[in-house]
PDB file of N, CA, C and O in Angstrom:
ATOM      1  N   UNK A   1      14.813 -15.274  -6.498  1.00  0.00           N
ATOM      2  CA  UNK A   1      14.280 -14.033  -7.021  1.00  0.00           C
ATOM      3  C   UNK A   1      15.448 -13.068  -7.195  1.00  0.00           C
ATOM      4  O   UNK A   1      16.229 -12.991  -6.247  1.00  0.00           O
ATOM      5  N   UNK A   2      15.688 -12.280  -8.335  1.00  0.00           N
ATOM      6  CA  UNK A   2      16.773 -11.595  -8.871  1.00  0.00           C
ATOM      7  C   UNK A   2      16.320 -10.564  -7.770  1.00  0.00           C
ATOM      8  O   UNK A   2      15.369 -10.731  -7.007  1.00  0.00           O
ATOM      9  N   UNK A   3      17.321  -9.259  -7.819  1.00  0.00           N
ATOM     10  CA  UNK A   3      16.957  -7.920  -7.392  1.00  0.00           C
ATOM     11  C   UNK A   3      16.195  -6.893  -8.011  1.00  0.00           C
ATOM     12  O   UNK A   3      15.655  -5.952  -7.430  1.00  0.00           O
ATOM     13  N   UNK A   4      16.187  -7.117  -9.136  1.00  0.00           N
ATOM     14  CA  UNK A   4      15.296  -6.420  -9.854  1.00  0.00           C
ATOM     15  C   UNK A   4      13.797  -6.638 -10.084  1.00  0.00           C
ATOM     16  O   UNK A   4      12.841  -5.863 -10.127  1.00  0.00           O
ATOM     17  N   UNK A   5      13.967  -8.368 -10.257  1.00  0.00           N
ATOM     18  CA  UNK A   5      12.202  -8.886  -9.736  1.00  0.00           C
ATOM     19  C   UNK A   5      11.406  -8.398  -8.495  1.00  0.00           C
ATOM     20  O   UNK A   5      10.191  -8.236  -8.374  1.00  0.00           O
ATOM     21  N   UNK A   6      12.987  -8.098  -7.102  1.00  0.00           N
ATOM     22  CA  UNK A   6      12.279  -7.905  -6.034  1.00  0.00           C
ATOM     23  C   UNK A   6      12.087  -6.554  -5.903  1.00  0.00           C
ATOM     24  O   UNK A   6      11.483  -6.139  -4.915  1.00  0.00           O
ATOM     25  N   UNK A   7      12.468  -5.860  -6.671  1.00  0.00           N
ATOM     26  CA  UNK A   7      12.287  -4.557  -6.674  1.00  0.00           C
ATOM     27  C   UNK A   7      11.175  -4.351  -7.391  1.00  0.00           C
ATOM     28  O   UNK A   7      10.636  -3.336  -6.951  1.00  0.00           O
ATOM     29  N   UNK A   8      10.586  -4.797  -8.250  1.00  0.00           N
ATOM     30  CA  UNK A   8       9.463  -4.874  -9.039  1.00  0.00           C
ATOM     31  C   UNK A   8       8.187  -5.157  -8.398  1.00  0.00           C
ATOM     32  O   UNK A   8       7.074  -4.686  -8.632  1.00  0.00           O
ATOM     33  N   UNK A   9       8.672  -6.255  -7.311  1.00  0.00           N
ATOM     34  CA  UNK A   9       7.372  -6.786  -6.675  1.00  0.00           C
ATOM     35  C   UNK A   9       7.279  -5.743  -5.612  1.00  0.00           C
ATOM     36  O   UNK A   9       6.177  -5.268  -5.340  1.00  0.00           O
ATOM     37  N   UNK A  10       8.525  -5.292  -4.896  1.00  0.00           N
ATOM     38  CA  UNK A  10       7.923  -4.163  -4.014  1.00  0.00           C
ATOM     39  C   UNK A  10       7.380  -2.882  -4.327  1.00  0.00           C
ATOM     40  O   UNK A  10       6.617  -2.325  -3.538  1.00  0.00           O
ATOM     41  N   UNK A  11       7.614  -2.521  -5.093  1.00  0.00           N
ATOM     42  CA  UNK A  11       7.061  -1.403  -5.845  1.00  0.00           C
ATOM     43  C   UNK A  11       5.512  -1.629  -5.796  1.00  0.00           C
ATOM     44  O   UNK A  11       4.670  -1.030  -5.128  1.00  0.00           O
ATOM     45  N   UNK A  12       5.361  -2.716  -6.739  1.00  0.00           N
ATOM     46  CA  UNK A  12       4.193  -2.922  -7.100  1.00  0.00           C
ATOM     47  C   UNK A  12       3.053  -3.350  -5.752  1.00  0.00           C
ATOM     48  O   UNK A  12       1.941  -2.882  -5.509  1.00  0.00           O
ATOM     49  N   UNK A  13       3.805  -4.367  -5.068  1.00  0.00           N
ATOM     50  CA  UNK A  13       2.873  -4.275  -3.567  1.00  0.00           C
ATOM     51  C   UNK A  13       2.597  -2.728  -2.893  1.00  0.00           C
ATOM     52  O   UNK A  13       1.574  -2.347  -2.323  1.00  0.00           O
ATOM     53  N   UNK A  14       3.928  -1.924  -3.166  1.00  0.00           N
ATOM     54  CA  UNK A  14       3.696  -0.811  -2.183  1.00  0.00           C
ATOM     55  C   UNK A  14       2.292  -0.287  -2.689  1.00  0.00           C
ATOM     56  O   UNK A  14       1.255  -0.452  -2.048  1.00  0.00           O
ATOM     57  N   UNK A  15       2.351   0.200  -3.605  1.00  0.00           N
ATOM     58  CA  UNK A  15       1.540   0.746  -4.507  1.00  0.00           C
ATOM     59  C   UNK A  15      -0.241   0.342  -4.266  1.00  0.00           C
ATOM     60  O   UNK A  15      -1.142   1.179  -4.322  1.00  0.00           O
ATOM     61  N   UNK A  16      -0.431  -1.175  -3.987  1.00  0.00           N
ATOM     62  CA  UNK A  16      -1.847  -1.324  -3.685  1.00  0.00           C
ATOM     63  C   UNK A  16      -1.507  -0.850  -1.982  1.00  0.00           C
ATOM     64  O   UNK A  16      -1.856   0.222  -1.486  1.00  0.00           O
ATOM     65  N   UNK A  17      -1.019  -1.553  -1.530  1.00  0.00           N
ATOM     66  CA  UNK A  17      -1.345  -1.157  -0.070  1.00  0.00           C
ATOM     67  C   UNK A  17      -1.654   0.428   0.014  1.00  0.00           C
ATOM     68  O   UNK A  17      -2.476   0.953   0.766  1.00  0.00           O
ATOM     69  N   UNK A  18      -0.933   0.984  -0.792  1.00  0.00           N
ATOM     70  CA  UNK A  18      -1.116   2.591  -0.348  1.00  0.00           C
ATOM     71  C   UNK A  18      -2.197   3.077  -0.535  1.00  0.00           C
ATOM     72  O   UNK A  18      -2.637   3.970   0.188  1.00  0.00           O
ATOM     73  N   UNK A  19      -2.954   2.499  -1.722  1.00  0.00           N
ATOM     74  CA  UNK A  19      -4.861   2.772  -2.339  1.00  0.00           C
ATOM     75  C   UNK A  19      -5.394   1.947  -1.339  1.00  0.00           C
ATOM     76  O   UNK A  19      -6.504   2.302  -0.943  1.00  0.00           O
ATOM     77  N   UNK A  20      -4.912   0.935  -0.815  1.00  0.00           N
ATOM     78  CA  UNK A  20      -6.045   0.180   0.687  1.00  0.00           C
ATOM     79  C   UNK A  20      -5.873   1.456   1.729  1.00  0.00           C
ATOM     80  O   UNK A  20      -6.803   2.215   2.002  1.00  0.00           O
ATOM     81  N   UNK A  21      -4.228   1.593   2.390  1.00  0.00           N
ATOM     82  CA  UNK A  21      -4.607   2.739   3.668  1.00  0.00           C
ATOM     83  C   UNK A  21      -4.822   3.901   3.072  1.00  0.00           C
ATOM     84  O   UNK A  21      -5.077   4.681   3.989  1.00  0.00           O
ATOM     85  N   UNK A  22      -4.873   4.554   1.905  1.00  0.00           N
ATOM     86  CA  UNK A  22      -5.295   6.204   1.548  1.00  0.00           C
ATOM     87  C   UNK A  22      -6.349   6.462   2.530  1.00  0.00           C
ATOM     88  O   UNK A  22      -6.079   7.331   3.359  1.00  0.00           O
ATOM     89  N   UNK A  23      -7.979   5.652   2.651  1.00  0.00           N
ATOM     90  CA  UNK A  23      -9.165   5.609   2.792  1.00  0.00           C
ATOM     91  C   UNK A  23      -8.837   6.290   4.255  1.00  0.00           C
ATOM     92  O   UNK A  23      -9.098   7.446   4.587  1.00  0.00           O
ATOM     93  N   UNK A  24      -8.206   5.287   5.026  1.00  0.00           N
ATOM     94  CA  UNK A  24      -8.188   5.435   7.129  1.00  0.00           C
ATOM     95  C   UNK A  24      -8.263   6.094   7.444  1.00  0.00           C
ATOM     96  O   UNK A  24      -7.239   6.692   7.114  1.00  0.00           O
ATOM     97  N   UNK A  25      -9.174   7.085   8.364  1.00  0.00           N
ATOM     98  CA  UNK A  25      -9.187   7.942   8.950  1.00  0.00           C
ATOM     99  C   UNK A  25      -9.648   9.584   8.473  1.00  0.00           C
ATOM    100  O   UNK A  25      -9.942  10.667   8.980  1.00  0.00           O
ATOM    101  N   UNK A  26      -9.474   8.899   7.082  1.00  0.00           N
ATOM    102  CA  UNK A  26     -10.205  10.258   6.608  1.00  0.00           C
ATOM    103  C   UNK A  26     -11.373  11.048   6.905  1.00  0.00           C
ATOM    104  O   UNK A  26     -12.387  10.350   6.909  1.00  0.00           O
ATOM    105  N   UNK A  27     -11.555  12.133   7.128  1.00  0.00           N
ATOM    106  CA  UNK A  27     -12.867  12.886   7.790  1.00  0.00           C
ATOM    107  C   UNK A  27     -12.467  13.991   6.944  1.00  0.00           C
ATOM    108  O   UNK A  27     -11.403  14.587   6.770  1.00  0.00           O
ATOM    109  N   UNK A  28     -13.885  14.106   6.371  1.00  0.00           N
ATOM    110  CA  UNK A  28     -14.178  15.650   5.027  1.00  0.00           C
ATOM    111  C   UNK A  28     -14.438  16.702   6.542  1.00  0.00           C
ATOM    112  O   UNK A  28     -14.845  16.586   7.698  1.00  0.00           O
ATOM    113  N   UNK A  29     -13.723  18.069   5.317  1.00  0.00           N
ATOM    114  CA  UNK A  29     -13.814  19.451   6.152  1.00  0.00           C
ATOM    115  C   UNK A  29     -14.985  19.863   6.534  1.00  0.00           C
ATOM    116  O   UNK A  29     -15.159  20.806   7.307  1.00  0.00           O
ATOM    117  N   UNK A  30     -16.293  18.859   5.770  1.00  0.00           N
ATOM    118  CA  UNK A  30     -17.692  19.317   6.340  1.00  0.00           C
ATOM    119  C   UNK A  30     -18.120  19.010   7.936  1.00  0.00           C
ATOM    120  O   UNK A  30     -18.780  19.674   8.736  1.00  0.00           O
ATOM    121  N   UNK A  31     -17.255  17.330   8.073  1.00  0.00           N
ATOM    122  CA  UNK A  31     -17.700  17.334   9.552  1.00  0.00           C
ATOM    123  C   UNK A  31     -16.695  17.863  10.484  1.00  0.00           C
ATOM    124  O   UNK A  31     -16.776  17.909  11.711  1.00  0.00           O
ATOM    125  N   UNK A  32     -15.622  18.302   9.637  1.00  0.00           N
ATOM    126  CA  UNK A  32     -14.482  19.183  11.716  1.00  0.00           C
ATOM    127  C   UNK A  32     -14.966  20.105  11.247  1.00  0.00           C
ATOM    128  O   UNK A  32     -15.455  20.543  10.206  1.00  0.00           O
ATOM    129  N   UNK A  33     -14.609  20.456  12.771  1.00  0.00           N
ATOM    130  CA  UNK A  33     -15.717  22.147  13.516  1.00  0.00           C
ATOM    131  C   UNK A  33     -14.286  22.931  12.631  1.00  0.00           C
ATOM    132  O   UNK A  33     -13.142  22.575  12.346  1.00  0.00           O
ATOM    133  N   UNK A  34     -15.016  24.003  12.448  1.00  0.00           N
ATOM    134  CA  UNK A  34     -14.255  25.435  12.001  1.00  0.00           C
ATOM    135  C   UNK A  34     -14.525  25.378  10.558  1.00  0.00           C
ATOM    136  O   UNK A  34     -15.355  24.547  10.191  1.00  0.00           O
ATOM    137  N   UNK A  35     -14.013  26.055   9.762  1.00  0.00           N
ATOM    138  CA  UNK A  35     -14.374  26.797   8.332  1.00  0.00           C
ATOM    139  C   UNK A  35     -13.739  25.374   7.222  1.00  0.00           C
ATOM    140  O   UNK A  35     -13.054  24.358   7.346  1.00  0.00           O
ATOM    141  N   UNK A  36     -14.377  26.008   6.305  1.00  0.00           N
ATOM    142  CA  UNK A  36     -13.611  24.929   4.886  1.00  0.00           C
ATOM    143  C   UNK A  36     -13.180  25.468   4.254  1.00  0.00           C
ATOM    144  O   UNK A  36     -13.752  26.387   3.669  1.00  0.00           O
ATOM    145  N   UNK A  37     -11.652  25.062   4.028  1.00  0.00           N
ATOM    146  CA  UNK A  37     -11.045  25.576   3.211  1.00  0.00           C
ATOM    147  C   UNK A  37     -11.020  26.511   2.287  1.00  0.00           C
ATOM    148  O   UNK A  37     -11.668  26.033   1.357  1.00  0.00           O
ATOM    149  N   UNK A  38     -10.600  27.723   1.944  1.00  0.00           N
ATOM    150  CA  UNK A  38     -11.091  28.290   0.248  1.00  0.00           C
ATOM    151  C   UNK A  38     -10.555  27.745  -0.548  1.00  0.00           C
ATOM    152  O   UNK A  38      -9.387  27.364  -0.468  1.00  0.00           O
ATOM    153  N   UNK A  39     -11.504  27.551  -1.744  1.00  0.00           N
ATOM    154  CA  UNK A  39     -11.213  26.974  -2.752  1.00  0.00           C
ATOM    155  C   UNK A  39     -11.397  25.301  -3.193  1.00  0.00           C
ATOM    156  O   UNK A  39     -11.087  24.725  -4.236  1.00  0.00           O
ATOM    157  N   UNK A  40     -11.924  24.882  -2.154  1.00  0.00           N
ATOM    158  CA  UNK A  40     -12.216  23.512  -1.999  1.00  0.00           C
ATOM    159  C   UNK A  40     -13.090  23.098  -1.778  1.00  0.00           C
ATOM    160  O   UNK A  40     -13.799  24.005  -1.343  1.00  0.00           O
ATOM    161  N   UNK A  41     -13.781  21.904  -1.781  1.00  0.00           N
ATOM    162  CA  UNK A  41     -15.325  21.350  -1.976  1.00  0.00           C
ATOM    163  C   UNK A  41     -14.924  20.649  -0.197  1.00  0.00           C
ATOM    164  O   UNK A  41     -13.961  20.345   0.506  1.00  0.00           O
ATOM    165  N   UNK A  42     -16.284  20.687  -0.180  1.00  0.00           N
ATOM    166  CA  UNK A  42     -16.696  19.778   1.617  1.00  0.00           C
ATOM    167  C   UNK A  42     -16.255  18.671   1.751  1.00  0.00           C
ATOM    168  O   UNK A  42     -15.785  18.376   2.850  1.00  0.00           O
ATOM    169  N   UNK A  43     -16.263  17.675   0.655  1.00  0.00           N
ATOM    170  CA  UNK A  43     -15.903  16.597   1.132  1.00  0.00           C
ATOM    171  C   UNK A  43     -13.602  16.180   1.069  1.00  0.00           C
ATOM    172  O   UNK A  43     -12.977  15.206   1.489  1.00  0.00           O
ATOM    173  N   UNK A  44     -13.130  17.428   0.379  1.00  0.00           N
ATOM    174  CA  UNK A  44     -12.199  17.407   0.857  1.00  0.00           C
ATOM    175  C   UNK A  44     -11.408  17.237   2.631  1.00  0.00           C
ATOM    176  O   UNK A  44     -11.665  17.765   3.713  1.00  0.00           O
ATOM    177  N   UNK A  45     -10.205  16.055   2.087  1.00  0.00           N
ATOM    178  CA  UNK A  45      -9.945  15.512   3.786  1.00  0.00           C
ATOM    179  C   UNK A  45      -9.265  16.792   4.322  1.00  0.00           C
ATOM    180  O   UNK A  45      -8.456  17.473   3.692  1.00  0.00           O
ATOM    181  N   UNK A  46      -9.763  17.046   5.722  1.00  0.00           N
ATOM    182  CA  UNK A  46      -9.251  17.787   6.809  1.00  0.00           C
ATOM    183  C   UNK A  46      -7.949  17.906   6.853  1.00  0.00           C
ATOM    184  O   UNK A  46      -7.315  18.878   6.444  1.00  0.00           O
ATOM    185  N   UNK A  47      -7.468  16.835   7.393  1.00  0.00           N
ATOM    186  CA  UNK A  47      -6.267  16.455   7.922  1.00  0.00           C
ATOM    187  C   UNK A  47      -6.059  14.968   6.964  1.00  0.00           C
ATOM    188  O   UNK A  47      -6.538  13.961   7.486  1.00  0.00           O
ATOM    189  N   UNK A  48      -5.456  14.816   5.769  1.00  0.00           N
ATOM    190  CA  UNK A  48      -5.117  13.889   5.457  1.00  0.00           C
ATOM    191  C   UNK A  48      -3.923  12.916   5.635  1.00  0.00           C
ATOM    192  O   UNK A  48      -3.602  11.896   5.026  1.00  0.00           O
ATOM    193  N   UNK A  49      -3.314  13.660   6.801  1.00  0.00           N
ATOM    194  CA  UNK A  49      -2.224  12.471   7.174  1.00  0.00           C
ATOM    195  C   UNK A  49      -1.449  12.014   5.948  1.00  0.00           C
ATOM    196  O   UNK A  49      -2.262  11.242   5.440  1.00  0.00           O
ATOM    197  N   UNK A  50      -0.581  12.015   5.308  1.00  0.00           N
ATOM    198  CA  UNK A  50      -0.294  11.443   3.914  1.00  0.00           C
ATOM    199  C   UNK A  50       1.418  11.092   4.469  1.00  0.00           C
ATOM    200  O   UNK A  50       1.545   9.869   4.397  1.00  0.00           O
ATOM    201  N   UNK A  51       2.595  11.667   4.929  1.00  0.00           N
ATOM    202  CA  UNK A  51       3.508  11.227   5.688  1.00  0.00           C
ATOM    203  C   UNK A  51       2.965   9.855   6.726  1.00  0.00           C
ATOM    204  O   UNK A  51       3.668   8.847   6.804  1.00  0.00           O
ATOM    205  N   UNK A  52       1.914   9.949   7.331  1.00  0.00           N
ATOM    206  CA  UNK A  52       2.051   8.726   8.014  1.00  0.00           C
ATOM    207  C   UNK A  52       1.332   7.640   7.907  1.00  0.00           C
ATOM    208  O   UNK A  52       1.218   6.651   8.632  1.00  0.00           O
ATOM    209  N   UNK A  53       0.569   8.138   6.294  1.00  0.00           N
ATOM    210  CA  UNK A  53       0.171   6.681   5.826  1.00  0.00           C
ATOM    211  C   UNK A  53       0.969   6.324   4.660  1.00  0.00           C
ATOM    212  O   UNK A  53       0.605   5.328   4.035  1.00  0.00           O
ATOM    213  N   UNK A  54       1.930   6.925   4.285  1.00  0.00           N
ATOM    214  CA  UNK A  54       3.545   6.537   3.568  1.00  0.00           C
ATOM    215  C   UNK A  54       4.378   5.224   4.184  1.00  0.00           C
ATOM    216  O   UNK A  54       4.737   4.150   3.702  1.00  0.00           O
ATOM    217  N   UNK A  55       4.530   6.011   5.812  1.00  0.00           N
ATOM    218  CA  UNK A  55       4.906   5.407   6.996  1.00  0.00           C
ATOM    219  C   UNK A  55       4.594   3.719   6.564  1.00  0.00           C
ATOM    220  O   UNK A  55       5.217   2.865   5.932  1.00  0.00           O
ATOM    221  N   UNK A  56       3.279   3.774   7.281  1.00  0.00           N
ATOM    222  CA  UNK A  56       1.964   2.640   7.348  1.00  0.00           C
ATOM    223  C   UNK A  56       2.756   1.775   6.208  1.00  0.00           C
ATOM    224  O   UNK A  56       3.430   0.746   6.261  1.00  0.00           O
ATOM    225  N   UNK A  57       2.315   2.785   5.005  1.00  0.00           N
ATOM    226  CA  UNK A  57       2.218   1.995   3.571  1.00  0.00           C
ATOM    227  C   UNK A  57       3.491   0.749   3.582  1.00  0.00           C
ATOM    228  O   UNK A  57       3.408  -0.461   3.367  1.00  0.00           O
ATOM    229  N   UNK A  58       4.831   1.738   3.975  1.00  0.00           N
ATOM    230  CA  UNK A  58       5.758   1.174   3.682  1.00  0.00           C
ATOM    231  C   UNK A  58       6.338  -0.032   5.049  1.00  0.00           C
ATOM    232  O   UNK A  58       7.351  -0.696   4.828  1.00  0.00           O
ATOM    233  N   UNK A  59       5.718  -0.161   6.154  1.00  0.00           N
ATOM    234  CA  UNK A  59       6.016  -1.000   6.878  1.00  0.00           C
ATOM    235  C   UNK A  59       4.808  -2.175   6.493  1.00  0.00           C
ATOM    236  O   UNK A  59       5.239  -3.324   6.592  1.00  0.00           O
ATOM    237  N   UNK A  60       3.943  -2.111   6.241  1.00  0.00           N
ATOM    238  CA  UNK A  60       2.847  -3.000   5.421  1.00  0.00           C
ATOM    239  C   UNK A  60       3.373  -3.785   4.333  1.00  0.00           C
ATOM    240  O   UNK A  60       3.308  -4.995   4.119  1.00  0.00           O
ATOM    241  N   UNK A  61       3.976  -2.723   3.608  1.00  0.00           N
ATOM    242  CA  UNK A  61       4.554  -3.773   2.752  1.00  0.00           C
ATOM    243  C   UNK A  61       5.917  -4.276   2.953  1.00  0.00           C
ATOM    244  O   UNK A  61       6.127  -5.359   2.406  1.00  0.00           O
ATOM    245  N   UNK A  62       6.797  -3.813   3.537  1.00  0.00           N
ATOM    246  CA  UNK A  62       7.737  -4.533   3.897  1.00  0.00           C
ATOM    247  C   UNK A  62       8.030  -6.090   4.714  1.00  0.00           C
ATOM    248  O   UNK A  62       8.889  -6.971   4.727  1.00  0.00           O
ATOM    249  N   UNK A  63       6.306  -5.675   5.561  1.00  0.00           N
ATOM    250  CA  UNK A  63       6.084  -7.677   6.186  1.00  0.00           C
ATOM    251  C   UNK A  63       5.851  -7.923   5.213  1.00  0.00           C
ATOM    252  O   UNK A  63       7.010  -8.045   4.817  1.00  0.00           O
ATOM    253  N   UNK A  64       5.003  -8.220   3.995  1.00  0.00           N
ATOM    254  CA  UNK A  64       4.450  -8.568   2.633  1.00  0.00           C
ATOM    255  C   UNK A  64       5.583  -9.089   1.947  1.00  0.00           C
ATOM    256  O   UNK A  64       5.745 -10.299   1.794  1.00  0.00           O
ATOM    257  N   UNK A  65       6.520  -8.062   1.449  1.00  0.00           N
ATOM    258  CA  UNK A  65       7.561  -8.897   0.745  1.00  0.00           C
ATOM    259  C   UNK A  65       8.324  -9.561   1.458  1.00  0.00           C
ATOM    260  O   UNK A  65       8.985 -10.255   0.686  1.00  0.00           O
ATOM    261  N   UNK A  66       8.686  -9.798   2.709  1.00  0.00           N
ATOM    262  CA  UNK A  66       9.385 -10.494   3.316  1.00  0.00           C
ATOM    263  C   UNK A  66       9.088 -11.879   3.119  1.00  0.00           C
ATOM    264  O   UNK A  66       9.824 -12.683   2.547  1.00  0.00           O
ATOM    265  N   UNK A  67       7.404 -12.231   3.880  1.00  0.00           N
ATOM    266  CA  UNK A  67       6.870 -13.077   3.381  1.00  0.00           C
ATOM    267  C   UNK A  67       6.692 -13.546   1.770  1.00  0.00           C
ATOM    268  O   UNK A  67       6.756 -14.769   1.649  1.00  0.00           O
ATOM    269  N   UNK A  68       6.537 -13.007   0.849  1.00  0.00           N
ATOM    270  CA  UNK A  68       6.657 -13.536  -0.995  1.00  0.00           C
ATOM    271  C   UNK A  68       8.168 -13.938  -0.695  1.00  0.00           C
ATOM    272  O   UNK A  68       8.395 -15.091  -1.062  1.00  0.00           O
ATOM    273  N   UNK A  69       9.479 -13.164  -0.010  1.00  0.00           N
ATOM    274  CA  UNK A  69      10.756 -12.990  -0.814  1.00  0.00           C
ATOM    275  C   UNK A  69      11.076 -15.093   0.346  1.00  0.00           C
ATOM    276  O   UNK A  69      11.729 -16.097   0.060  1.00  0.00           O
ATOM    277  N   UNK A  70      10.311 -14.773   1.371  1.00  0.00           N
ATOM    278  CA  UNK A  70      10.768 -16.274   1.760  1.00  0.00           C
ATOM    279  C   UNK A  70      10.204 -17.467   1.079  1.00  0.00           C
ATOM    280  O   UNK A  70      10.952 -18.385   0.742  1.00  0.00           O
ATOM    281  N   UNK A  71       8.777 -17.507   0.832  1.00  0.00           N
ATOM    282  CA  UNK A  71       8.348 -18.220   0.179  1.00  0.00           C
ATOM    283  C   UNK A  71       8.696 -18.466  -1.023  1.00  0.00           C
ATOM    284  O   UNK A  71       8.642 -19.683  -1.200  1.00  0.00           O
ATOM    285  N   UNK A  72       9.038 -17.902  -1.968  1.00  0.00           N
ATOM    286  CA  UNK A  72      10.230 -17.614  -3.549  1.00  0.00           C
ATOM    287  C   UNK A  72      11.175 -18.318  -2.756  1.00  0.00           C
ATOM    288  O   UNK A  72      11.213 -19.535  -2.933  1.00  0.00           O
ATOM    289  N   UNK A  73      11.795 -17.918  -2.086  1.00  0.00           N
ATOM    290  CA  UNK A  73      13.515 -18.094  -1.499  1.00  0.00           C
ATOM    291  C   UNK A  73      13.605 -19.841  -1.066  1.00  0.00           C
ATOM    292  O   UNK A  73      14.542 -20.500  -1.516  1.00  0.00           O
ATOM    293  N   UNK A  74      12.664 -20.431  -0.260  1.00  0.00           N
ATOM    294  CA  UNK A  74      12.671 -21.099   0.048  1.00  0.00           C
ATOM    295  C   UNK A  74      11.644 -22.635  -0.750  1.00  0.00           C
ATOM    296  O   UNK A  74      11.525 -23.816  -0.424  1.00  0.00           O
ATOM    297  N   UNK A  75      11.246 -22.029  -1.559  1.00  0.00           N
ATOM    298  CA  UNK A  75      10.855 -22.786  -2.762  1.00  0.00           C
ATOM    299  C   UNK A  75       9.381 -23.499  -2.156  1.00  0.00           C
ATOM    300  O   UNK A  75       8.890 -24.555  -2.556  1.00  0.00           O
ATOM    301  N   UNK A  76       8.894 -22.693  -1.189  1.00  0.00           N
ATOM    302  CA  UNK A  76       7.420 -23.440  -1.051  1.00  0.00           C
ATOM    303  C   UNK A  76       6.508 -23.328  -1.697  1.00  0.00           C
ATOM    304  O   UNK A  76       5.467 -23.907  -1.384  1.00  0.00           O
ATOM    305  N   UNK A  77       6.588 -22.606  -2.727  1.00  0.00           N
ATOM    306  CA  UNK A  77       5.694 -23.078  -3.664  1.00  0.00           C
ATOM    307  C   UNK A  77       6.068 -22.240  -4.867  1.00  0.00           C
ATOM    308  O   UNK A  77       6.229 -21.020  -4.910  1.00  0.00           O
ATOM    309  N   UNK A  78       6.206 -23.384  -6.103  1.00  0.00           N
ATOM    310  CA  UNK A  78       7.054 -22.974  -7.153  1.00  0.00           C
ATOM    311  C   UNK A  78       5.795 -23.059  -8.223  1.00  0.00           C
ATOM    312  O   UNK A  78       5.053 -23.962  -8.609  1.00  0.00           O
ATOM    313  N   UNK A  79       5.909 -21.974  -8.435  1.00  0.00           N
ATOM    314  CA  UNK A  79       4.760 -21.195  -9.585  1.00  0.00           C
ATOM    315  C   UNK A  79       4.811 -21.255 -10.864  1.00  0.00           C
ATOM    316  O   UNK A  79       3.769 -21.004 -11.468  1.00  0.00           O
ATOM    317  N   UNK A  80       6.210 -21.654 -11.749  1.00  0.00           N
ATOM    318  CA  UNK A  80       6.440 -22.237 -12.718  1.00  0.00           C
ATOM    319  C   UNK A  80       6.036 -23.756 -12.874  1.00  0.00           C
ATOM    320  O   UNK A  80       6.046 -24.251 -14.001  1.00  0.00           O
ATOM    321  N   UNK A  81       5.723 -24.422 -11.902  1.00  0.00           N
ATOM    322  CA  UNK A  81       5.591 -26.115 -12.087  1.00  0.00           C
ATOM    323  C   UNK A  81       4.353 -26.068 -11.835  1.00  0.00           C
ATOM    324  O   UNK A  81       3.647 -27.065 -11.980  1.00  0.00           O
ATOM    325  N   UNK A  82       3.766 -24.627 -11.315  1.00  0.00           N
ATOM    326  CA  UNK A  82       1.853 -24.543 -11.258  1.00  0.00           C
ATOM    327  C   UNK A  82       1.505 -24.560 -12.488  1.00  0.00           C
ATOM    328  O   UNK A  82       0.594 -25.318 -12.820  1.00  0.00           O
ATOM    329  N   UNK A  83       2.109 -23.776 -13.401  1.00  0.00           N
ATOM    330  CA  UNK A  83       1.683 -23.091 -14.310  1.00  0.00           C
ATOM    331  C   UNK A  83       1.970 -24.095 -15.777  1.00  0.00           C
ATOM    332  O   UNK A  83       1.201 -24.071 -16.738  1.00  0.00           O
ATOM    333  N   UNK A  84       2.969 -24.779 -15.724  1.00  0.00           N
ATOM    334  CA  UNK A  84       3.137 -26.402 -16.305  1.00  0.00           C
ATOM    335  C   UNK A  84       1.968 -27.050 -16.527  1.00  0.00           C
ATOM    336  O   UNK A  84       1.428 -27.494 -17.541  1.00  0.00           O
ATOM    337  N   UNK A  85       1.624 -27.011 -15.132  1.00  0.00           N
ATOM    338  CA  UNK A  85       0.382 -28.557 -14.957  1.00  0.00           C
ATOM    339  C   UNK A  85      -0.871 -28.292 -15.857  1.00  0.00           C
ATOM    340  O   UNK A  85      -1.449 -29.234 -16.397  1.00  0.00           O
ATOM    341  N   UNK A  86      -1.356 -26.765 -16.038  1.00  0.00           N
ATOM    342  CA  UNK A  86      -2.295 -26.736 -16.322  1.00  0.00           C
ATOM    343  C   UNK A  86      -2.251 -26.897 -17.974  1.00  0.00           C
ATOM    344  O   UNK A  86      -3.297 -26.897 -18.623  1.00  0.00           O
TER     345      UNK A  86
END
């Protein structure tokens, strides 16, 4: 795998993982105690954490490509000779 492929694929992994953890932990300003925001609707997140599901995002995907960059690297399963057969 070139550097630029692997830069491509991490990108692109980061990117879903980050729409899987966005969701975690989120709690709208309707259910914490105290006021809602001005200017904002109820189901806006409280505390959306967004630095430490960056964090998350990016150690998530870093096991991820490790695993693709060995499997590529080490030729266990070659996806061009899949894609042949059919």
């Amino acid at each position: 795998m070139s550097i630029v492929g692997g830069i491509v694929i991490f990108t692109i992994t980061w990117m879903l993982v980050l729409f899987t953890v966005l969701p975690w932990g989120v709690r709208p300003q309707s259910e914490e105690e105290g006021e809602i925001e001005p200017g904002t609707v109820e189901s806006a997140p409280a505390n959306p954490r967004i630095w430490t599901k960056f964090a998350m995002t990016t150690v998530i995907t870093i096991v991820l490509f490790v695993a693709v960059w060995t499997i590529v690297d080490l030729d266990l399963f070659d996806i061009r000779a899949y894609f042949q057969d059919i």
